[in-house]
TITI-28145 format. One record per residue: x, y, z of N, C-alpha, C in turn; residue in three letters. Coordinates in steps of 0.2 Angstrom, whole numbers, plus 2048, in hexadecimal, padded with zeros to 3 digits. Last residue first. Layout:
N
XYZXYZXYZAla
...
! end
This chain:
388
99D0C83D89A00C83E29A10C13E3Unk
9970CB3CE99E0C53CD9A00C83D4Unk
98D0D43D098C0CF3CD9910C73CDUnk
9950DD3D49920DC3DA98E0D23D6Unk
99A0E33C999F0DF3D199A0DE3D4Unk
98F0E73C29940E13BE9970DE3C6Unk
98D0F23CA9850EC3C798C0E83C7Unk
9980FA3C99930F83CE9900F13CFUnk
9950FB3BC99D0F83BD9990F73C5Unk
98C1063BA98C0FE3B69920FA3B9Unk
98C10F3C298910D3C598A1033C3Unk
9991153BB9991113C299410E3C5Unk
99111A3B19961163B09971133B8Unk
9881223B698711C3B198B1173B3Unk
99212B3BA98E12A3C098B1233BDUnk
9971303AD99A12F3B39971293B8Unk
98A1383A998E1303A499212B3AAUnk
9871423B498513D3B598A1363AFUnk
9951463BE9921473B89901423B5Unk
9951453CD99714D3C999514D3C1Unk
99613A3D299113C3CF9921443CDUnk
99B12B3D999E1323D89991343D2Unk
98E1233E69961233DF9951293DEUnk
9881253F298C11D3F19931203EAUnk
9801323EE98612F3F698A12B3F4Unk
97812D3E597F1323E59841323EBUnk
96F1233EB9751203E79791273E3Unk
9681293F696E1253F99721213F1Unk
9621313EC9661373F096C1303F4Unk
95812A3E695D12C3E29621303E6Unk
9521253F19581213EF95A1253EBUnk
94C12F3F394F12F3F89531283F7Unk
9431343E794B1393E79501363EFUnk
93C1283E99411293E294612E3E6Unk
93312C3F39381273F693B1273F0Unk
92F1373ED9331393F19351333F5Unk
9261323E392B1343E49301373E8Unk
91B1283E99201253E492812B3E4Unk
9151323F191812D3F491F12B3F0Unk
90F1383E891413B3EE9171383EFUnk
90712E3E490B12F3DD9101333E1Unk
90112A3EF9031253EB9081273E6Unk
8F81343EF8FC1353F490112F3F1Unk
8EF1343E58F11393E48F91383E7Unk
8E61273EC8EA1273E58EF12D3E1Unk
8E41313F88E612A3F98EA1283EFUnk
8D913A3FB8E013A3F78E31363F7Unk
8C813A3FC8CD1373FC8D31373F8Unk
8C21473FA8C01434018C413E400Unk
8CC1573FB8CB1503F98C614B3FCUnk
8C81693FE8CB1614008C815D3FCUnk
8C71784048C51754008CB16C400Unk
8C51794168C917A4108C617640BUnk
8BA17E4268BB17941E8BE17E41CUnk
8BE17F4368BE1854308BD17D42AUnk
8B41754418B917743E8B817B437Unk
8A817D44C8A81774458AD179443Unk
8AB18345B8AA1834558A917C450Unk
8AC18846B8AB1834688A8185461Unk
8B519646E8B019546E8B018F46AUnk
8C31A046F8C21994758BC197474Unk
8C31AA46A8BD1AB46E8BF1A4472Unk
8D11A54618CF1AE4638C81AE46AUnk
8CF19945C8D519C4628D41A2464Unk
8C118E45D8C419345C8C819845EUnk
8C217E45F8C11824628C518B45EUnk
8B81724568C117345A8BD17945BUnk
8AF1634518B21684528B816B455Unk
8B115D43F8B215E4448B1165448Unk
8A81604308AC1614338AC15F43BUnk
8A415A4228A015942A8A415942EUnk
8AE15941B8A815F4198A115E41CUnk
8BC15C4228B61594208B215C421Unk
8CE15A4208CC15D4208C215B41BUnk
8D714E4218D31504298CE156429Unk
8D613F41B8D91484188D314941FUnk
8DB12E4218D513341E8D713D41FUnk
8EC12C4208E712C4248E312F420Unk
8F71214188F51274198ED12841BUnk
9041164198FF11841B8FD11E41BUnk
90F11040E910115410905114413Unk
91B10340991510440991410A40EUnk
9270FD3FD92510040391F101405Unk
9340F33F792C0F43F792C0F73FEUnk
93F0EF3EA93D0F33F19350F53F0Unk
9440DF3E69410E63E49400E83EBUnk
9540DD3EA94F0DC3E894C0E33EAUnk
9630E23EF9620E13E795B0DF3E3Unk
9630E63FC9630E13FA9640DF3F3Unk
9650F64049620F33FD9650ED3FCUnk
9680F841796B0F940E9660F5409Unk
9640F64219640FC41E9680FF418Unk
9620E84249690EF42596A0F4425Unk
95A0E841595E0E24199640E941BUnk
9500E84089540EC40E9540E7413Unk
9440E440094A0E63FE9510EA401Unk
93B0DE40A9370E440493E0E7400Unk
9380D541193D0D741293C0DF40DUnk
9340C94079330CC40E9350D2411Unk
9370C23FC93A0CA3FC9380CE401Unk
9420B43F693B0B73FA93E0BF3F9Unk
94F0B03F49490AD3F19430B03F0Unk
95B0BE3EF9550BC3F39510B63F0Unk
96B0BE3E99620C03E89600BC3ECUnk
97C0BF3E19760BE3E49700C03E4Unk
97B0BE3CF97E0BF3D697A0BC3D9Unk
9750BB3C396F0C03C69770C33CDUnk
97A0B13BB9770B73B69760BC3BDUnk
9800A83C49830AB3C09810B03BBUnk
9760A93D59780A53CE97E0A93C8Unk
9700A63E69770A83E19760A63D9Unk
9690AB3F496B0A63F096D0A83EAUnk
9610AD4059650AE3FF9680A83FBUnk
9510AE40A9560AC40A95B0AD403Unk
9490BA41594C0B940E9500B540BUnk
9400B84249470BB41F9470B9419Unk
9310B44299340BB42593B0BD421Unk
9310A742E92D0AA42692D0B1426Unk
93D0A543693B0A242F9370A442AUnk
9360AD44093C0AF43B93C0AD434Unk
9250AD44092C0AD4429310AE43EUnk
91B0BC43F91C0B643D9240B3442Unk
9150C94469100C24469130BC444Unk
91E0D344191C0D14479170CC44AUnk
91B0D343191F0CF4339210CE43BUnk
9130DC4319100D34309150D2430Unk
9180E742E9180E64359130DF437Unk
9200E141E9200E742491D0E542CUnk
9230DA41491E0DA41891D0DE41FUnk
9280E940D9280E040A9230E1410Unk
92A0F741992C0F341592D0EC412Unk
91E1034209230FD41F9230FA418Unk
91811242691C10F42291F109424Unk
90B11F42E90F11842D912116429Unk
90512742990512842F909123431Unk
90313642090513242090712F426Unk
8FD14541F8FB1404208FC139422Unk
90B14B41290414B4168FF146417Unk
91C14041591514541190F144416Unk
92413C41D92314341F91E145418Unk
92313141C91E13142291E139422Unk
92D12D41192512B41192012E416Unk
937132418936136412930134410Unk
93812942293912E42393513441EUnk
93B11C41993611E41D935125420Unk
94712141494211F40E93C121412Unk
95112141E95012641A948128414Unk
94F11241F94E11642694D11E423Unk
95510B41694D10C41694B11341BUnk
96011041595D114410956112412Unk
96D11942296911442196211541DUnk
97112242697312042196F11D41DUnk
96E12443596C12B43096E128429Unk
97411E43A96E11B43B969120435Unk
98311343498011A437978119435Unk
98610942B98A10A43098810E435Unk
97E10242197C0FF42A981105430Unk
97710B41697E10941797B108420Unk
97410D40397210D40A97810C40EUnk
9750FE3F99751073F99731073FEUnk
9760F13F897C0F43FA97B0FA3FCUnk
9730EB3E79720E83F09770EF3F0Unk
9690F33DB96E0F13DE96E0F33E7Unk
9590F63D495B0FA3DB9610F43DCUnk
94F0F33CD9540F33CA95B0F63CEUnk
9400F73D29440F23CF9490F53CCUnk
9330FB3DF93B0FE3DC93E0F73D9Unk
9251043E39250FB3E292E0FF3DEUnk
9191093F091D1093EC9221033EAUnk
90910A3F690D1073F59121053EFUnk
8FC11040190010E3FB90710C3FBUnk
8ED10E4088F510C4088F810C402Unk
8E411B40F8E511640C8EB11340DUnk
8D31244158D91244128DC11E40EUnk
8C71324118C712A4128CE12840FUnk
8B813B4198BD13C4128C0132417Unk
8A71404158AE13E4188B213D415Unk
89B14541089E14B4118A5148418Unk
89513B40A89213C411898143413Unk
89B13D3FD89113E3FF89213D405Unk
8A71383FF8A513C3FD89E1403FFUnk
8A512A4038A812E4098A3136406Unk
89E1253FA89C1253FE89D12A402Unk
8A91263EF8A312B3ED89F12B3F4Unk
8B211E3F58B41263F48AE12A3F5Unk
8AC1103F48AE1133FA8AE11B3FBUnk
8AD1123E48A91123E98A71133F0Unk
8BB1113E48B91163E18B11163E5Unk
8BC1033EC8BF1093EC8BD10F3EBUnk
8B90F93E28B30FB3E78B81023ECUnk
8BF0FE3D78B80FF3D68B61013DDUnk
8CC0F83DB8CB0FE3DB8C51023D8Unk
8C60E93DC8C90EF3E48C90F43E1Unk
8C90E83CF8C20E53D38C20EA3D8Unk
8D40E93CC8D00EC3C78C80EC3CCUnk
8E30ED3D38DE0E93D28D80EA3D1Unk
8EB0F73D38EE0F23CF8E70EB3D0Unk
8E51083D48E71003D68E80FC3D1Unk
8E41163D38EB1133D28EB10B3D5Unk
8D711B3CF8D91193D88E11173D8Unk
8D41183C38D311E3C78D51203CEUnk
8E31103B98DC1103BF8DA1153C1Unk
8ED1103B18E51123AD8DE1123B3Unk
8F81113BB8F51173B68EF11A3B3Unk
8F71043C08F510A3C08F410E3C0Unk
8F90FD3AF8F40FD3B58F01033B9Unk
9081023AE9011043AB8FB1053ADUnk
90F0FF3BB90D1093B99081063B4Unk
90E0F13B990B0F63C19090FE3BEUnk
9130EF3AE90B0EE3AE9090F23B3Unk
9210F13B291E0F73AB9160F53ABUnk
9250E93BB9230F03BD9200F33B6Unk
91A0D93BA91E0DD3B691D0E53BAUnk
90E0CF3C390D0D53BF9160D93BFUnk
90F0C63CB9110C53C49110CA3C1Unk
9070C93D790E0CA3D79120C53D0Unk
8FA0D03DD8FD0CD3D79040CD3D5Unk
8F10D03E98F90D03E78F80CD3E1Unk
8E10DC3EA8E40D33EA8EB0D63E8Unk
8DE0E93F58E00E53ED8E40DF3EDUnk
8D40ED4018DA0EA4018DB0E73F7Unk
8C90F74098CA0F34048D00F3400Unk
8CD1014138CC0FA4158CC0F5410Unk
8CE10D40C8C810C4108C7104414Unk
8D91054028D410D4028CF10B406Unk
8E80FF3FD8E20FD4008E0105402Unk
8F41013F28F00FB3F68EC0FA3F9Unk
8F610A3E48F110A3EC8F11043ECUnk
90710E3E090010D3E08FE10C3E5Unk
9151163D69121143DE9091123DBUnk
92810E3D192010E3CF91B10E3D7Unk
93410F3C893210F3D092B1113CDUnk
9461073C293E10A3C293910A3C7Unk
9541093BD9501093C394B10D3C3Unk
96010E3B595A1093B59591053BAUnk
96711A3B49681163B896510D3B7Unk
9571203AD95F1213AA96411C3AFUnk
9511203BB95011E3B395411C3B0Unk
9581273C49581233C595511F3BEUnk
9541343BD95C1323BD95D12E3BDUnk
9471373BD94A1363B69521353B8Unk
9451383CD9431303C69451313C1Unk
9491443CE94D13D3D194A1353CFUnk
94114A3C894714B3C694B1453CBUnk
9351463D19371443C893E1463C6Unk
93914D3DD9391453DC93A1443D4Unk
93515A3DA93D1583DC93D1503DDUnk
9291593D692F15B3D493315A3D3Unk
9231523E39221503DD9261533D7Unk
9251603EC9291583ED92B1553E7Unk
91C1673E79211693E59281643E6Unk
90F1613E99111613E39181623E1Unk
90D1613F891115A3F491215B3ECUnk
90B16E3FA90F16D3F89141693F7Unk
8FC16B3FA8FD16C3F690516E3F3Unk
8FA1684088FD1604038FC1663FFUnk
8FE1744148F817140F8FF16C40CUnk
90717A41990617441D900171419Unk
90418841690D18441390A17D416Unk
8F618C4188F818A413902187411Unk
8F618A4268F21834238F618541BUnk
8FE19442D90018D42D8FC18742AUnk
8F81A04288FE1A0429900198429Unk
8EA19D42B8EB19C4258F319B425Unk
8EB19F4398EC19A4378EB19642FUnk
8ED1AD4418E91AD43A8EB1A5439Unk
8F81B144C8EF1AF44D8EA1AF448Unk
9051A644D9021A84498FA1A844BUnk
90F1A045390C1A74579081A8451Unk
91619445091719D44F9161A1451Unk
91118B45991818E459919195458Unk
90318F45790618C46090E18D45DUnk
90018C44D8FF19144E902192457Unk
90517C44A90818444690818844CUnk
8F917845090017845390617E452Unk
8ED17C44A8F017E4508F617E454Unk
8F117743D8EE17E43F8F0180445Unk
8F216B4378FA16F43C8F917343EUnk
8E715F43B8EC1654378EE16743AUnk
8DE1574438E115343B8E7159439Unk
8D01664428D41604468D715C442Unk
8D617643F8D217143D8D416B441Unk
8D31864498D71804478D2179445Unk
8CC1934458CA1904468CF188445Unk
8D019F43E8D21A04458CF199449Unk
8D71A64308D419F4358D61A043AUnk
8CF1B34248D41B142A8D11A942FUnk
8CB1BA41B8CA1B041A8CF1B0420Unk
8D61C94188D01C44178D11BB418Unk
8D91D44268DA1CD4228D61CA41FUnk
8D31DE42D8D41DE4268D51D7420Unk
8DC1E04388D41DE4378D21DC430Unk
8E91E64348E91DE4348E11DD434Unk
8E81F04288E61F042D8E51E942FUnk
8EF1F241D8F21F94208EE1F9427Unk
8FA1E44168F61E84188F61EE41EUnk
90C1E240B9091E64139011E8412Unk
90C1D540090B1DD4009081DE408Unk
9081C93FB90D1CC40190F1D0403Unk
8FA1C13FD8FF1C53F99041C63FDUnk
8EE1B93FF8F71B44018FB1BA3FCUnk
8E41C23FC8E21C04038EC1BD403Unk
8E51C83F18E41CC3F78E21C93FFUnk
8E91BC3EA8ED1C03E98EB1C53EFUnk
8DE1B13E48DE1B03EF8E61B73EFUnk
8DB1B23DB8D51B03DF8D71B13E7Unk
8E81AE3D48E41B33CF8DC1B63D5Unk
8EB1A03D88EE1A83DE8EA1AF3DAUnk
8E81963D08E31993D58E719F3D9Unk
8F41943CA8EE1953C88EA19A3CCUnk
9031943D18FC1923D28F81943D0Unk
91118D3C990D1933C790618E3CEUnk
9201853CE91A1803CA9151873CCUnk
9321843C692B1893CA9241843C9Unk
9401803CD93A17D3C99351813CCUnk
95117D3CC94E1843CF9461813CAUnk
95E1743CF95B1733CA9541793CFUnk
9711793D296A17A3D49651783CEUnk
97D1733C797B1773CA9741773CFUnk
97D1693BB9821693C098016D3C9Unk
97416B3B097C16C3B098116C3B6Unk
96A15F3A796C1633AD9741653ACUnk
96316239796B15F39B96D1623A2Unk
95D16838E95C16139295E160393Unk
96217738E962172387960169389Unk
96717539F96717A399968174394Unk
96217A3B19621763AA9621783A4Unk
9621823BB96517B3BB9651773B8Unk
9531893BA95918A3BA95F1823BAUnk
9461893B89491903B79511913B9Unk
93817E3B093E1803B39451873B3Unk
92717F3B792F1853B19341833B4Unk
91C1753B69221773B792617C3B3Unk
90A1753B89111733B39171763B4Unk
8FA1703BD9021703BF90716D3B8Unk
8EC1793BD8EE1763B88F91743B9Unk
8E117B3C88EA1793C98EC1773C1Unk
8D51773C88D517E3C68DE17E3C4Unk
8D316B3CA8D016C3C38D31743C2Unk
8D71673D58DB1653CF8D71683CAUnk
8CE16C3DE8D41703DF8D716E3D7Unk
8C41653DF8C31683DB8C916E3D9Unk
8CA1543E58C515B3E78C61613DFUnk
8CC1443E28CE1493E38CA14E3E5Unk
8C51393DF8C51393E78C61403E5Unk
8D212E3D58C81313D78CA1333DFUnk
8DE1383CD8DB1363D28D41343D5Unk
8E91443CC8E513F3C68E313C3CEUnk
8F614D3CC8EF14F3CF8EA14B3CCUnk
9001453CC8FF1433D38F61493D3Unk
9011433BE90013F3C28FD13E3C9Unk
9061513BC8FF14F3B88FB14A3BBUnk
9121523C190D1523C59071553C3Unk
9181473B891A1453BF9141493C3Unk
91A14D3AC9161443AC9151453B3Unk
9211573AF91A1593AE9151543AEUnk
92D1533B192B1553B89231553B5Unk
9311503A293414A3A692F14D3ADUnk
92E15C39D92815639C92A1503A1Unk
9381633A19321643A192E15E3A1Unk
94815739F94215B39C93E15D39FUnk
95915539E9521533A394E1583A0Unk
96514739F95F14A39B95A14D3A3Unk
97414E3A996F1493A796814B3A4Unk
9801563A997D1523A497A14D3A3Unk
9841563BC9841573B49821533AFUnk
97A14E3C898014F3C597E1513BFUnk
9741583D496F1553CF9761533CBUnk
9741603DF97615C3E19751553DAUnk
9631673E596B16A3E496D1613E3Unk
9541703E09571683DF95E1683E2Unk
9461773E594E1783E19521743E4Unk
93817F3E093A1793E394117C3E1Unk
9281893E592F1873E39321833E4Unk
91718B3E091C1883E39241863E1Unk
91119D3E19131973DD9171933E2Unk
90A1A43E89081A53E090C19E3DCUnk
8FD19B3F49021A23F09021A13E7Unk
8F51923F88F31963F18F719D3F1Unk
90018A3FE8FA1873FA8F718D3F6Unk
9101913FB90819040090318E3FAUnk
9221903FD91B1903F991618E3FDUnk
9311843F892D1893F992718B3F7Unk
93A1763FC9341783FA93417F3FBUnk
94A16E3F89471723FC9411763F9Unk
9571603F89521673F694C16A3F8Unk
9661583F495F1593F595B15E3F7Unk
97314E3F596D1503F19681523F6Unk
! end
């Protein structure tokens, strides 16, 4: 499994297309449209969501709610290309001078420069708009098609904020995964802690008004995930190693760990493994879940928890400076329109494309040409692993 973006932050559209999806399984428009109503929801946002109204067409790889087997093809339209058509068209101009809104200015925090150092590109519009976070929407796509399987499978995956600018959410770890999605659903910030995510929001409006921006930690949470998936034998197999990989490559993103993750370099052994233990309803299972559901690079059968860091958005409305590539003359970075903090945005990219990257190590593991198929092995699975 797996798939492939196309598309500029204000072309005309973003493409996604999924390969690899088993036969007949439900999937709907509203199963991807929940998905990225969500990721434009958020305090902190910029004023980009207001014009994006994001909704999917799917155009291929599904017929009557039923994937069939074939490429899954999803358009998300940009609104705003009615405004930027003579500046991201594609039609030949008849005088490069001519470009409109050209960057020649790299921003510090962005791929402007580096971009523009591989291609050769002396307009860095060429490089800021595919390297904009706008095209975590098209991810978020291709992950909801990978939560509506894992669903169906039952396995539930849920992301939110842990921490925005330093201020940390108390653990509640009685909280059920159906409270977590509620909770953070109705938060502004996606925190599961009512107090934190006030002074959070707060934080935001500061950054805001002082014209900075402000990052954070989130954190994805997976129940109903069977021991096994993944695999010790190769280093490319291996599903956190895969998970993490898929965490760091959204924008921003600058770190990842799992359960207690890099607090576990301050303890000893004794207070980070997990010890094992047995009964007749469950198999085996964890007392503890330190460890965040990965032993070897395979899923343990507890929940999986990951946590992804993401730096403050580098684009500020008290710009840094950087130097202009055409004159070599010290400047104030180019400003793009921006968030001052995407931290609860980033939590909902998060959630899914660590989904499409276990959805993708549970077709590896069983035979999947059609999903009822794929059900059925996944429950004889559960049952042998239950009576090992």
């Amino acid at each position: 499994m797996r798939y492939l973006t196309a598309g500029e932050s204000h072309g005309k559209q973003l493409t996604t297309i999924v390969e690899g999806i088993p036969a007949l399984m439900p999937l709907t428009s509203e199963n991807i449209n929940d998905s990225l109503l969500r990721r434009q929801k958020g305090h902190g946002r910029g004023k980009r969501m207001q014009i994006e109204k994001d909704l999917v067409d799917i155009a291929g790889g599904v017929r009557h709610g039923y994937t069939l087997g074939s490429p899954i093809a999803m358009v998300i339209r940009n609104d705003d290309f009615a405004h930027w058509e003579d500046i991201m068209g594609e039609d030949p101009i008849e005088n490069n001078q001519d470009i409109r809104r050209k960057v020649t200015r790299p921003r510090p925090g962005h791929a402007d420069l580096n971009g523009a150092l591989k291609y050769g590109h002396r307009d860095m519009r060429n490089i800021l708009e595919r390297s904009s976070a706008r095209e975590t929407a098209a991810r978020v796509a291709a992950g909801a098609v990978a939560k509506t399987m894992l669903s169906h499978l039952g396995i539930e995956i849920v992301g939110y904020v842990k921490e925005i600018a330093g201020i940390k959410a108390k653990e509640i770890e009685t909280l059920s995964i159906k409270e977590k999605m509620e909770i953070s659903e109705a938060s502004p910030v996606r925190c599961l802690d009512e107090n934190a995510g006030q002074e959070m929001m707060d934080a935001i409006d500061i950054a805001k008004k002082d014209g900075d921006s402000i990052g954070g930690v989130c954190e994805v949470y997976i129940e109903g995930m069977p021991a096994g998936i993944g695999s010790y034998v190769h280093y490319d197999r291996k599903l956190d190693g895969r998970i993490a990989g898929a965490v760091q490559s959204i924008n921003a993103f600058k770190g990842v760990e799992f359960g207690i993750g890099f607090e576990a370099a301050r303890k000893n052994g004794s207070e980070v493994h997990d010890e094992i233990a047995w009964d007749k309803e469950h198999g085996y299972y964890r007392k503890t879940n330190r460890l965040g559901g990965f032993e070897g690079g395979m899923s343990t059968g507890m929940p999986i928890v990951v946590k992804g860091v993401m730096k403050p958005i580098p684009t500020l409305y008290k710009p840094l400076q950087s130097v202009d590539i055409e004159t070599k003359e010290v400047f104030n970075a180019s400003i793009e329109r921006s968030d001052s903090c995407a931290v609860p945005a980033a939590a909902v990219v998060m959630e899914h494309v660590v989904a499409f990257e276990v959805a993708k190590g549970i077709l590896e593991q069983f035979p999947h040409d059609q999903f009822p198929k794929l059900q059925d092995a996944m429950k004889a699975y559960r049952e042998e692993l239950r009576c090992f």
